[in-house]
C-alpha positions in Angstrom: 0.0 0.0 0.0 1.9 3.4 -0.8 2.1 6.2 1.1 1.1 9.0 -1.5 -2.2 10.3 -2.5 -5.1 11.7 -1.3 -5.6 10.9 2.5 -2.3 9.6 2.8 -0.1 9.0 6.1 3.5 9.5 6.9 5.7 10.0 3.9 8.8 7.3 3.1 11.9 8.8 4.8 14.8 7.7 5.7 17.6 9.2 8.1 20.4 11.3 7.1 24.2 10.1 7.3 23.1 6.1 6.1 24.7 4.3 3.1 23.0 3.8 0.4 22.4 0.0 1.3 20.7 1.2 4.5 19.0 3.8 3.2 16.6 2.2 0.3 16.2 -0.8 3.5 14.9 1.7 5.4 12.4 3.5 2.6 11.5 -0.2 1.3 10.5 -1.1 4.6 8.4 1.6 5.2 6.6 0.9 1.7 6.2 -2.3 2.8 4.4 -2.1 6.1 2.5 1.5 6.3 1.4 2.3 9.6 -2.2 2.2 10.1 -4.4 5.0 9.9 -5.9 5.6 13.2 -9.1 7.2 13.3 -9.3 11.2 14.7 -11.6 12.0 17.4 -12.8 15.6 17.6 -13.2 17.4 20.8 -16.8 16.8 21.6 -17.9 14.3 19.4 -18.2 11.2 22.2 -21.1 13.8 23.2 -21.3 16.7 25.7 -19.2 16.6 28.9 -21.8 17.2 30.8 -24.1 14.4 29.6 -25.9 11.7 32.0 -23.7 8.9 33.0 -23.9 5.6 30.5 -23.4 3.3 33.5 -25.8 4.4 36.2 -26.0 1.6 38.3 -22.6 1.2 38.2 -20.5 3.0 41.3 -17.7 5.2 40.5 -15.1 2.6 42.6 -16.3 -0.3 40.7 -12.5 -2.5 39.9 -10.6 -0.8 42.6 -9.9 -3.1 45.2 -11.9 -0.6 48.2 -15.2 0.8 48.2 -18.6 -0.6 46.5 -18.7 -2.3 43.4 -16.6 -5.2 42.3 -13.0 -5.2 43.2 -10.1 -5.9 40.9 -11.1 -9.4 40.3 -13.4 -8.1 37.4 -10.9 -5.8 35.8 -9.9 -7.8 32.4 -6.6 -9.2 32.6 -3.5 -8.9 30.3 -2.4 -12.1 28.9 0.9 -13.5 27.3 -0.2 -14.1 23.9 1.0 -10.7 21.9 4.4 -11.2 24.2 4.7 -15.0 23.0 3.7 -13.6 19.5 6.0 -11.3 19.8 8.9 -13.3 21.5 8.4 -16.0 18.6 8.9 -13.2 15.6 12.0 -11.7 17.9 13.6 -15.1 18.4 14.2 -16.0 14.9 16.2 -12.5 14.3 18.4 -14.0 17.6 21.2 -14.9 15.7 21.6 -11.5 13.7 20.8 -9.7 16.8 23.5 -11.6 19.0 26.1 -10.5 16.2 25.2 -7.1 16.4 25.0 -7.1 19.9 28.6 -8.4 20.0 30.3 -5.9 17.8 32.0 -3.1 19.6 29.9 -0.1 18.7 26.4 -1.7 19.9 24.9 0.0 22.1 24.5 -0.5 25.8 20.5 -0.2 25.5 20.8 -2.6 22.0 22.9 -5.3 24.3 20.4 -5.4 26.9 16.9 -5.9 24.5 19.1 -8.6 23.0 19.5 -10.0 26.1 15.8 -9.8 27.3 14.7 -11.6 23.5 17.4 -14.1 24.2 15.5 -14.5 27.9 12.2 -14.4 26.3 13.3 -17.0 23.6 14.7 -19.5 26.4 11.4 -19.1 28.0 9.9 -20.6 25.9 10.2 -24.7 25.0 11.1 -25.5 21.3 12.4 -21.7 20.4 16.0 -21.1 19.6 
């Protein structure tokens, strides 16, 4: 899907100082996945500020663990299926990312995500 035309999103770019190599990566990427287009909500159009409460019967301290109402227990959950989703796409760029990681001008913040994939990776049975 490009990124040109009427309506369009963030325009292909790429960062100064790259070579060449890098540099049509970079814009090819962003051709290649274009970031989604997230609808715009306009001040007031969810309805008046002052309009009558959609949950009535509900009290205001319903999902925190004092007061009336439910406690937390009701509050949904987050669970480890986009971080195993995740974890699984992350783990099979291990290898390159170890390399990188060991080559002296990494980063300290690059070294330590590589380590937390490689933890998230040995997590799990049957990856890497």
């Amino acid at each position: 899907m490009p990124r040109h035309g009427k309506g369009s999103r963030q325009k292909v770019a790429a960062a100064k100082g790259q070579t060449y190599g890098d540099r049509v990566a970079q814009e090819e990427a962003q051709r290649v996945v274009p970031l989604p287009s997230m609808p715009v909500m306009r001040p007031g159009q969810s309805g008046p500020l002052n309009r009558p409460t959609e949950r009535g019967r509900e009290p205001v301290t319903a999902g925190a663990p004092i007061g009336p109402g439910s406690g937390p227990s009701v509050m949904p959950r987050p669970t480890d299926v986009p971080d195993r989703e995740l974890s699984d796409r992350l783990a099979a760029y291990l290898p390159i990312l170890e390399t990188k990681a060991a080559q002296s001008e990494a980063s300290a913040n690059f070294r330590m995500f590589v380590r937390r994939v490689r933890h998230l990776a040995v997590r799990q049975p049957g990856v890497y």
